[in-house]
Structure formats: structure tokens, C-alpha cells
C-alpha positions as CSV (number, residue, x, y, z in Angstrom):
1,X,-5.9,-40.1,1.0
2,X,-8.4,-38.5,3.2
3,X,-11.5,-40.0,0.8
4,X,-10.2,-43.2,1.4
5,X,-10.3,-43.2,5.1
6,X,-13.7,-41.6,5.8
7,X,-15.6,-43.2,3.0
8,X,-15.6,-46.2,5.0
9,X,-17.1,-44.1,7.8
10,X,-19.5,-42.2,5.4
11,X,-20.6,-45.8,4.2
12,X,-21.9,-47.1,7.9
13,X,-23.2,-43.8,8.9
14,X,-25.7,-44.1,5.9
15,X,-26.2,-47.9,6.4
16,X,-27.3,-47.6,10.1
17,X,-29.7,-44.4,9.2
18,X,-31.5,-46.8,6.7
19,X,-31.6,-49.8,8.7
20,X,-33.0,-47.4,11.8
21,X,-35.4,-45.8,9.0
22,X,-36.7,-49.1,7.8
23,X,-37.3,-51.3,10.5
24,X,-39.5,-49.8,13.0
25,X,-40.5,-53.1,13.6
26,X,-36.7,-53.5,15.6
27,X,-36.8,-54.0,19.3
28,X,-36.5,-50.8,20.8
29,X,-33.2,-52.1,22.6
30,X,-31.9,-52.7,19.2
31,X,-32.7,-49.6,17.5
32,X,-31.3,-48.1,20.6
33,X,-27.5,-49.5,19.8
34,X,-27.9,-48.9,16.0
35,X,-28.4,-45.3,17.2
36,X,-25.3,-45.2,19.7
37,X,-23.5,-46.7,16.8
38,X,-24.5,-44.6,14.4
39,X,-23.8,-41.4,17.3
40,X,-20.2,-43.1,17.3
41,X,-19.8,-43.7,13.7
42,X,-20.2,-39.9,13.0
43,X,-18.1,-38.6,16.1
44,X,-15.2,-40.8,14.3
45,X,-15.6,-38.8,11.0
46,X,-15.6,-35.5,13.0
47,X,-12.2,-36.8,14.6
48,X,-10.6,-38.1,11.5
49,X,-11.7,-34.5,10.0
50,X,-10.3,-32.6,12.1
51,X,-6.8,-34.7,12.0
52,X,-6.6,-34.4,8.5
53,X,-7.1,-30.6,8.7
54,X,-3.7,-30.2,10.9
55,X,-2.1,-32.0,8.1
């Protein structure tokens, strides 16, 4: 059960780290909310890890 809910996670994490590697050509104020994004996608998996370790 736990793969299933932070492979979604694990999946936009590694999307927005391409997309931010890829595109330099982005406006800054873009790549600036892929990052926060990105910052929020991974805070979610340390979150959802840590509630599935009290289980």
C-alpha cells in the first residue's frame, strides 16, 4: 500500500527536476514555482513516510 501512495509523489518529484533541468530557457518566475513545487512535492513524501512508519 505504501508504493502506491508515494509513487505518485516519486513520479512529479522526477518530472519537475527534468523539466527545471531542461529548459533553462523558462522564465526565471517559472522555474522559480517548478522549484517551490518541486520543494513541496518532496516535503509531502517525507510526511507520507513518516505516517506510514507509525503504522
Amino acid at each position: 500500500m505504501s508504493h502506491k501512495l508515494q509513487a505518485p509523489l516519486i513520479v512529479v518529484t522526477g518530472s519537475l527536476k527534468r523539466v527545471i533541468r531542461k529548459a533553462p530557457e523558462l522564465e526565471a518566475q517559472l522555474v522559480q514555482r517548478l522549484q517551490d513545487t518541486e520543494e513541496e512535492t518532496i516535503g509531502m513524501q517525507q510526511l507520507l513516510g513518516e505516517a506510514l512508519k507509525r503504522h
